[in-house]
N, C-alpha and C positions, 0 to 999 in steps of 0.2 A: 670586651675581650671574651673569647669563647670558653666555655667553661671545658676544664678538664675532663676527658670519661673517665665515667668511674672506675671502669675496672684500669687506669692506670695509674689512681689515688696510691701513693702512700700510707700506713696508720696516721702518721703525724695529722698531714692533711685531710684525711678523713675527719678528724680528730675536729680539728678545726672546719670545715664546711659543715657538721652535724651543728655547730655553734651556730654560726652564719644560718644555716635554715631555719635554725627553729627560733631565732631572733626576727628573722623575716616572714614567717609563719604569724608566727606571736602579732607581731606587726598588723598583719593582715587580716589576723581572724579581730583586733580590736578595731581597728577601721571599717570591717564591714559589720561586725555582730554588735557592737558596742555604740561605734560611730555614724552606724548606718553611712556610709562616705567610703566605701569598696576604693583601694590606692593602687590594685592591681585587679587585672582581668583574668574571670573564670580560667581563662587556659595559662593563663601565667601561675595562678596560685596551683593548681593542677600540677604546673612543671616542676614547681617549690617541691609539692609534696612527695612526688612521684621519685625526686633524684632523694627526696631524704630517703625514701623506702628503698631505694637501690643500695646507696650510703649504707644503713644498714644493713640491707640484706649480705655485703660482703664484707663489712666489719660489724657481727652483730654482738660485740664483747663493746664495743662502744656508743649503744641506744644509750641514750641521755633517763636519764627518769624524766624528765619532760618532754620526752619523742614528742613529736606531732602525730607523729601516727597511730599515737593513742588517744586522739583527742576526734571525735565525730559530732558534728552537729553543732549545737549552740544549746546552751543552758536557757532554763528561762530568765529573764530579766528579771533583777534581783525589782524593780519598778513596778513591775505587773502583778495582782495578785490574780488568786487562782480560782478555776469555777469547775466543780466535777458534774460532769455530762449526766442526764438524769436516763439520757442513753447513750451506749458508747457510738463515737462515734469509728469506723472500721473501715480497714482497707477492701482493696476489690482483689481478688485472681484476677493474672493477668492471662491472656491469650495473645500466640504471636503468630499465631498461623493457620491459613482457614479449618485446619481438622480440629484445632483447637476449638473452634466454634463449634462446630459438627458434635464435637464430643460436650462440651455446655449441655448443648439442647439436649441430647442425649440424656445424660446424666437425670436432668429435670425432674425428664419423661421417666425415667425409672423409678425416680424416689416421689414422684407423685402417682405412677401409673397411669399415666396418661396417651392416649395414643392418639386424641383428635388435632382439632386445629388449637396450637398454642401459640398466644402473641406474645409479643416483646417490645420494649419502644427502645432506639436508639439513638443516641445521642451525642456528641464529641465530648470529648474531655478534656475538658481546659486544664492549660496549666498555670496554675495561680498558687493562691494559697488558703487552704477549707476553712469555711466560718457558720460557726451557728447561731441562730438571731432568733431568742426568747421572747415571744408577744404575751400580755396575759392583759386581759378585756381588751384585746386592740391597740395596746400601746405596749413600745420595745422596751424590754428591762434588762435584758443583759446582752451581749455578743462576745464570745470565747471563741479563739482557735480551735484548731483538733488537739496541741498538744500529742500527748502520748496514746491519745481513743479516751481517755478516761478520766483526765484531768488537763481543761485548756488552761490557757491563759486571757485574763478579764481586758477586753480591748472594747469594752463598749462606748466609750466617750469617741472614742477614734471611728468604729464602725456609722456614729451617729452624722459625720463627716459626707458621709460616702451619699451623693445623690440618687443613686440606684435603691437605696437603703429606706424603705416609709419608716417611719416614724412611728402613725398611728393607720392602723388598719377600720376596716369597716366592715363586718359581717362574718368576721374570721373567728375560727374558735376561740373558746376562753384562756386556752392555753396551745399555743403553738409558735413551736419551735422547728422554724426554716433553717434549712442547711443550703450550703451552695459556695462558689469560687469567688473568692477576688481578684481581683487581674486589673490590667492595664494593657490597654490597644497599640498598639504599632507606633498609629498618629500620634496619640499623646505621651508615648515614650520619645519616640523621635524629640517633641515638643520639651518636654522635659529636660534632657536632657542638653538641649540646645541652651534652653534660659541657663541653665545650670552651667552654659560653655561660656555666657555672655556675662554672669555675674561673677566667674572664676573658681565656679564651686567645682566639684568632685563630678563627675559623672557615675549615673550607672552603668550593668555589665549589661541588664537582659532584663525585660520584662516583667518576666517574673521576679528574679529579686528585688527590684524596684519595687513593687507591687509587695512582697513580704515584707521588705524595710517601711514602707511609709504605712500599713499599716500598725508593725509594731514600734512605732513613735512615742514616745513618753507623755512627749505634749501633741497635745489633739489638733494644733493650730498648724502644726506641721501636714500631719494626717490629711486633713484640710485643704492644703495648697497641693494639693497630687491629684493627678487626676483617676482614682480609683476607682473601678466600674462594677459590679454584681450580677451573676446569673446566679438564680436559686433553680436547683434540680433533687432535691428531696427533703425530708423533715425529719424529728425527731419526738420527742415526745408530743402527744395532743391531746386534748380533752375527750375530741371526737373525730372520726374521721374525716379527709377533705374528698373523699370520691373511694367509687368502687373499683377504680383502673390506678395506675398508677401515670398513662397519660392525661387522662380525667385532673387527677389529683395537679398533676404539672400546670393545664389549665387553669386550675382553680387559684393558685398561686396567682397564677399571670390575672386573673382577674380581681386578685385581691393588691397587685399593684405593685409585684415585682417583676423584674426582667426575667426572663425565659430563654432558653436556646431555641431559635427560629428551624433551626436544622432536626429536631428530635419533629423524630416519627416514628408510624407504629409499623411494625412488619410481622408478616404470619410463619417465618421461618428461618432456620440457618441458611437460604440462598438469598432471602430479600434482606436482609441482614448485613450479608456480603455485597449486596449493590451496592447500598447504602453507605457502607464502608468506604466500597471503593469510589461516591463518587464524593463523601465529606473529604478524601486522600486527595482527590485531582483539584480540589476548593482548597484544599490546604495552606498554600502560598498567599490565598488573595482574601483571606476570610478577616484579614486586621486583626489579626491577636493570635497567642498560639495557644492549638492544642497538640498530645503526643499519643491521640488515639481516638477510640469511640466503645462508650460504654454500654454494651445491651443489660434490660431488666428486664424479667418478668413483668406482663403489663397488669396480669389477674393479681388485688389484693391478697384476695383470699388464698390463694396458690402461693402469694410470698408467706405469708404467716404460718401456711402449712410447711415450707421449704425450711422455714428457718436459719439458722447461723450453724457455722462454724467455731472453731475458738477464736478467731481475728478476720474472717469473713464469710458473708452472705452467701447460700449458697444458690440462689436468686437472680445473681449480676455477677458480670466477668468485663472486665476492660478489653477492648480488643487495640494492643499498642501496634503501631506503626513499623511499619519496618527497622531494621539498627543499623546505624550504616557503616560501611566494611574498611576497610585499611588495609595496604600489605606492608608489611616491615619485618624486618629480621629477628630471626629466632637467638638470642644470647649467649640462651644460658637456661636450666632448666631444677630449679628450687624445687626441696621438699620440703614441706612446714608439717610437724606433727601436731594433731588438732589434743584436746583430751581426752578422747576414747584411742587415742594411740593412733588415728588412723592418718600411712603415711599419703599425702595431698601433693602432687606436682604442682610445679606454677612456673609459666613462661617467662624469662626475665624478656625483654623485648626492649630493640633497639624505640626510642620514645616515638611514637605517630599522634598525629590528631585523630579522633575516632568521634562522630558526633560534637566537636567543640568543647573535647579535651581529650586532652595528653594523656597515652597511657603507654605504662612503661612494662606494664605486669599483667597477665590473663592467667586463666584457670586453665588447666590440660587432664579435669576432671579424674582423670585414673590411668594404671597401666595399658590396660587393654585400647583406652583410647588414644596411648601416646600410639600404639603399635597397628591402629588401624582397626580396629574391632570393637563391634559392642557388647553390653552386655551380654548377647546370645551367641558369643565369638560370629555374629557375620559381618563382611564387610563394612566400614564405612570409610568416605572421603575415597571407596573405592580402590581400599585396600592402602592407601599410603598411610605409612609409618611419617609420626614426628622426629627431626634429627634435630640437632643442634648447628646453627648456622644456615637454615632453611629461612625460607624467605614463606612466610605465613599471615595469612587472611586470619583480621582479628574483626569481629564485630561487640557491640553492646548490648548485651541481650536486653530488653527495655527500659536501652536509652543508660543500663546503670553496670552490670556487671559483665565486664570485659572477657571474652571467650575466645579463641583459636577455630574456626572452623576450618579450612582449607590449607592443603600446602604446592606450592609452584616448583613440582620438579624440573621443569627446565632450568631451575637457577643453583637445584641441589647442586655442593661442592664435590669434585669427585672423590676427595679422602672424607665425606661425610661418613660415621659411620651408625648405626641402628643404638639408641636409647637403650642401657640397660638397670633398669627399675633398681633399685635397691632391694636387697633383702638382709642388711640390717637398719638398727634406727641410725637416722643420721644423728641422736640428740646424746642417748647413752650407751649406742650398741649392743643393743638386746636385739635379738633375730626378730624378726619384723613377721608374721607368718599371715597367710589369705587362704581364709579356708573355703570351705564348699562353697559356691553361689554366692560368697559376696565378690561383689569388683573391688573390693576394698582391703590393700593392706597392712598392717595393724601393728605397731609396735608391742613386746608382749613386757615389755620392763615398769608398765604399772606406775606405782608410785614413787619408783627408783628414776623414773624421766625425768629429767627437770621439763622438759617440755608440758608432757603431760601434766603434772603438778601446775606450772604454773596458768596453763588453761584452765584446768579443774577451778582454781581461786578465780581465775579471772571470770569462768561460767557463774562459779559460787554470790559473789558480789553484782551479778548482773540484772537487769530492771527487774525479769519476772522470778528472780532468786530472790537472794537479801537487800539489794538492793541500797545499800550503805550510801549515804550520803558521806561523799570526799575519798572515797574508797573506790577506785575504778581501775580499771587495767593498768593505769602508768603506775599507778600507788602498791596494787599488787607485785608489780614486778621489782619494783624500790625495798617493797620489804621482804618480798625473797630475795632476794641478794645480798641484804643486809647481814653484817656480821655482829652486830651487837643487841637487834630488835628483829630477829628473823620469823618469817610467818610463812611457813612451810608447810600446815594445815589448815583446813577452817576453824577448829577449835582455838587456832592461836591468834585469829582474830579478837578473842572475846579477852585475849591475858594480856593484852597490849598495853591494858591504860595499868595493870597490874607492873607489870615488867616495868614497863616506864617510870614507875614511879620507885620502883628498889633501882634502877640506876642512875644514881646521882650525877655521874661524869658524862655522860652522852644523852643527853634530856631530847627526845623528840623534837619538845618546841624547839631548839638550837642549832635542828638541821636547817638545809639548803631548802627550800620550798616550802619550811613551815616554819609558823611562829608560836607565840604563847596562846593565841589566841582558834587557829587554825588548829594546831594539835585536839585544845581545850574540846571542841566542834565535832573534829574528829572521832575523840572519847566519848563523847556524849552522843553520836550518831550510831557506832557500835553496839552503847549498849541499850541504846531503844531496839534493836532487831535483837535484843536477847529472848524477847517476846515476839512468837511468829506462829503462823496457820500451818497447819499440817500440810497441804499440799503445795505450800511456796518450799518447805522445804527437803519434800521429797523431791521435784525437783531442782533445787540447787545442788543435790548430791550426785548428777551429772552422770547417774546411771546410764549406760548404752541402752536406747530403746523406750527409754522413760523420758517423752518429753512432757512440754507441759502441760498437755489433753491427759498423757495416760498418770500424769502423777493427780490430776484432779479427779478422773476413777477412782484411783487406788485408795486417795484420804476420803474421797465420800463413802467408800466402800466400807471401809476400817474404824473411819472417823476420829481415833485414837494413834498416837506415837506405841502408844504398848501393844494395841492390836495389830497393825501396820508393823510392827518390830518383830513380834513372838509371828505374823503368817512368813514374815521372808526368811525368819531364823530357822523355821520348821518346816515351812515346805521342801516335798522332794516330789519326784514325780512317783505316782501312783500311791501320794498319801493323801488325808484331808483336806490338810493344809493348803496341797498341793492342787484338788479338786475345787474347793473355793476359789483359790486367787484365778484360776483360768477359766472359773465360770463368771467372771465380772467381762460383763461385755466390752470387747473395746481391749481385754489384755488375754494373747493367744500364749504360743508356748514360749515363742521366740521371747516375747519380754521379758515373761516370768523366769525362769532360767537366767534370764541377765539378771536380774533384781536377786536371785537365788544365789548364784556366784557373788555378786558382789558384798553380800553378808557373809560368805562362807572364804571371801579372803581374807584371811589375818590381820595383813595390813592393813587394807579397807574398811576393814570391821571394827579395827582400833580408834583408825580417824574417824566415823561415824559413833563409835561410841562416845568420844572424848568430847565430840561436836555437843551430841544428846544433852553430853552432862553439863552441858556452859548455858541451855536454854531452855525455856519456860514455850514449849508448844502445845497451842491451844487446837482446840479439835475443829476438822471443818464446820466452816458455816452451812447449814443445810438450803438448797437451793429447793425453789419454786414455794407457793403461796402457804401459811399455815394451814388454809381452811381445804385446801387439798385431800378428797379422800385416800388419795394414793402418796401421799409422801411420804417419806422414809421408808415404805414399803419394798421390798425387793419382789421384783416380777420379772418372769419368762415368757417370752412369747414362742408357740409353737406349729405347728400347720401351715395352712394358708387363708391368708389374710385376704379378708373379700371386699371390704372398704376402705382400705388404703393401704400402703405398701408396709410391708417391715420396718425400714428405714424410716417412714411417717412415724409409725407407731413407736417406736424408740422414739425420736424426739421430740413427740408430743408428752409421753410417759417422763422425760428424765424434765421438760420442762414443765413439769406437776410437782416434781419434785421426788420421783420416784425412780429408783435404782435398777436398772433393765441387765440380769443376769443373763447368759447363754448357754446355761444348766440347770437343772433342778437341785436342790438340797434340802437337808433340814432349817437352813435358815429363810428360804422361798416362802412369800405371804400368798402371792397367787400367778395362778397358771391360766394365760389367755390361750386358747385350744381353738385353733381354725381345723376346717375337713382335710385329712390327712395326718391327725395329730399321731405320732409314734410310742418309743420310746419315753421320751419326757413326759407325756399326760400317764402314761403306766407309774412313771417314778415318783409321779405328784400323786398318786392316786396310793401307791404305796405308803408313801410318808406321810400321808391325811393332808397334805396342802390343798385348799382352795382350787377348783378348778371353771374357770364361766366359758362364753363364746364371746364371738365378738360382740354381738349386741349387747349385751349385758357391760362388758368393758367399755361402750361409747357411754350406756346409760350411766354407768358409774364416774366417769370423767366428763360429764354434762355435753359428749361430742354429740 
């Protein structure tokens, strides 16, 4: 029977299908995450989820505290224990379009200075599932997932399984840690799942999961009977180097008796690049196995080491993904969701399409200006058409993952269409919503009086790289703000829970719907380990506009102290001290500071921040880079022009010393590097009696 549209559900039956899905959800994520034995297919589970988010996007007074839509990913197995990466391991920038490329290489060349011939090796990129494989004197000791980049999960008896997978090495350093995909090919999916038809078992959906399930198997004997394959395409920690290239290094692998990508090659630029591209794209269909892209690196070691990282990626290598592919279907309905900085976010309701082999029912329509035809710089785009409601619009996937609007077909506009008009108050508590100068962004201004905002603010608060609360996650957030007898309407009132709970003796925690004695018990005790927490995890948990998690790891290295960090935002103002310090920390201009300034100078905010201070025990950052460093903890400026390597080098070689790269001089400056050209800055170090060298002296001092 066909199912009802939603928008002609009743409450009652909303009421009821919210049951029904997340019963069926439930269902599915134990069958595939649990069971490894998937009872529905990707676009089926797809369509589960997709109607429950419609469900409630039109009755959202009846989200279940068990929504599914609050549930992402899979936990680790409670089976597996855990192995933390002696280097993280990190994702890539992605690029979807040749200027994208263009702009990579670009980039490189400016933060290395470099203007000659620059190689790159590229390569496909499998879609599988990432593994690292621990060698020490030639024989494998461990193999971990990626997990989270920083903590995998220990799958080495399974990994030992895998033919692809040596054992014991010969000639390899004394400690080396191979990275690379695990997958399964066409053939032996096909095969698989055949035996799997002929014994009456479960089939898989794809590949790839196939490929993730049988390697995270409990028992290895399983593991074992799959036919799992390995390409290793780079490493992790090592004794010593495997090569001065980083195709050299690929090589060296392959001769130490792993599988390799047959297709990676080296190319001397963003056009040979894009051959390359283009012709692993036309091989694509016939290669037996999939990949959703091709990855370029830098091929020079030494040019990676000088490039270095990011906060979550290389700045070295960029994925170049595949095209996304397009859909048209009908325009619904057009949602606003308010994020925690207030700001109001359109989203296409959209009659359901297949997009890439799944359902989607919901895209992004990114801003007003973009409902209306215009970009950021008011010029045209899509050629001036405006989004209407009830248009007929081109959705694609931008890589392969988040669902977007680009196009619309006026020949199908209706003639009573009539032009979007944005909101200018909150849809959430009717506080006038304002866009100021130059942002495309606009903003509810009702603060901590949103329930929106509020309950994002908790839901950012408790999030991986916040507090990070184990059993505490967005569905549990929204359960106890709602709640009328255990209500958690700030962060601080996270930490009085197990307090509260225990002065009320009629309504006990453990006695709810989703928790037990035991589960509550867990939950109190998960709490109050993060009453102890690092300075910069939670500067940003407090979910300041502009403070993400780069500028809040500035600001505690800067300050290194809650009371110092506390008394610069209490007291800066512009054109005081206070004021002068926090904007000569490299990395934080005016715009942030200002945000971090208001948001101590709001009453309300400044209440919940105090209240929070007072429930936790925060320890000062950890200092980064080696102890024996002559420049750590030192605060330095750089000034002029730099003649052996760029700015940008110099900063990241300097912060990964462990030394602090101001963008002003003060009295708290230990030294001033002066290229030809020096101004201002080398007058006001010379003023203040600070330390003033050249470059040469600043290599001979950091042993460059």
């Amino acid at each position: 029977m066909a199912e009802k549209p939603v928008e002609e559900l009743t409450e009652a039956e909303a009421r009821a299908e919210l049951a029904r899905l997340a019963q069926a959800i439930a269902a599915a994520n134990t069958a595939y995450h649990m069971l490894d034995a998937p009872e529905i297919s990707d676009a089926e589970y797809d369509a589960l989820k997709q109607r429950n988010t419609a469900v409630e996007a039109r009755f959202p007074a009846l989200k279940r505290a068990d929504s599914p839509s609050d549930q992402v990913g899979a936990a680790v197995a409670d089976g597996f224990g855990k192995i933390a990466h002696r280097v993280r391991m990190l994702s890539l920038e992605n690029a979807f379009a040749s200027e994208d490329v263009a702009d990579f290489d670009d980039r490189v060349r400016k933060f290395l200075g470099h203007s000659g011939v620059l190689s790159y090796t590229a390569e496909p990129k499998i879609d599988g599932l990432s593994l690292s494989l621990r060698y020490e004197s030639g024989v494998l000791i461990q193999a971990a997932t990626r997990g989270d980049g920083e903590v995998g999960e220990n799958v080495t008896e399974n990994a030992r399984t895998i033919a692809d997978i040596p054992q014991r090495l010969t000639g390899a350093p004394e400690v080396l840690e191979v990275r690379g995909e695990v997958y399964m090919s066409h053939a032996d999916f096909a095969a698989l799942n055949a035996r799997a038809v002929a014994a009456g078992d479960k089939t898989f959906a794809n590949p790839r999961n196939a490929a993730a399930g049988s390697l995270r198997q409990l028992d290895a004997a399983i593991t074992a009977s799959r036919p799992l394959r390995f390409f290793a395409y780079s490493w992790g920690e090592l004794s010593q180097p495997l090569a001065n290239t980083q195709f050299e290094a690929i090589q060296r692998l392959k001769a130490l008796g792993f599988q390799t990508n047959p297709l990676t090659v080296l190319c001397d630029g963003p056009e040979t690049l894009l051959t390359h591209y283009r012709l692993i794209e036309s091989q694509r269909a016939t290669l037996g196995y999939d990949i959703d892209g091709v990855v370029y690196k830098v091929n020079d070691l030494a040019l990676q080491a000088r490039l270095g990282f990011r906060s979550s990626t290389p700045r070295w290598a960029i994925a170049h993904k595949f095209p996304a592919e397009l859909a048209w279907t009908e325009l619904l309905g057009i949602d606003i969701q308010v994020g925690r900085t207030g700001a109001l976010s359109p989203v296409a309701r959209l009659k359901p399409v297949t997009v890439g082999g799944v359902v989607v029912s919901n895209a992004t329509l990114h801003n007003e200006d973009y409902i209306a035809g215009r970009d950021s710089r008011s010029q045209e785009i899509r050629g001036g058409k405006d989004i209407r409601v009830g248009d007929w619009v081109q959705v694609y996937r931008a890589g392969d993952v988040i669902p977007k609007v680009a196009d619309v077909d006026l020949s199908r506009r209706k003639s009573d269409a009539q032009p979007y008009v944005f909101p200018i108050l909150c849809p959430e508590c009717g506080s006038e919503a304002h866009r100021e100068e130059g942002d495309s962004v606009r903003r509810c201004t009702g603060g901590l009086i949103c329930p929106a905002q509020a309950v994002e603010r908790l839901k950012h608060f408790v999030s991986r790289s916040a507090f990070d609360i184990e059993g505490l996650g967005a569905k549990q957030v929204e359960m106890f703000f709602k709640d009328q007898t255990l209500p958690v309407k700030t962060p601080a009132e996270i930490f009085t829970l197990a307090s509260r709970d225990s002065a009320n003796p009629l309504q006990k925690l453990k006695n709810r719907d989703g928790f037990g004695e035991v589960s509550a018990a867990k939950l109190f005790a998960a709490i109050e380990a993060r009453r102890t927490i690092p300075l910069d995890r939670l500067i940003f948990s407090l979910g300041i506009r502009h403070v993400g998690e780069v500028a809040a790891g500035l600001l505690a290295r800067h300050y290194s102290t809650w009371e110092a960090f506390e008394s610069a935002a209490t007291e800066a103002r512009p054109g005081n001290a206070a004021w002068a310090e926090l904007t000569a920390i490299d990395g934080v201009g005016a715009v942030m500071a200002q945000s971090l300034v208001d948001a101590f100078a709001n009453l309300g905010e400044r209440a919940a921040i105090d209240a929070l201070a007072g429930e936790l025990n925060i320890q000062p950052v950890r200092a980064r880079g080696p102890v024996e460093s002559p420049v750590a903890g030192k605060t330095v400026v750089f000034t002029g022009t730099l003649e052996k390597m760029t700015r940008a080098e110099a900063k990241a070689r300097a912060e990964a010393l462990g030394a602090k790269v101001a963008g002003s001089v003060s009295a708290k400056t230990d030294l001033v590097i002066a290229g030809p050209g020096a101004g201002s800055k080398a007058k006001e170090a010379e003023r203040l009696g600070v330390e003033i060298i050249d470059e040469d002296a600043w290599l001979r001092l950091i042993g460059g």
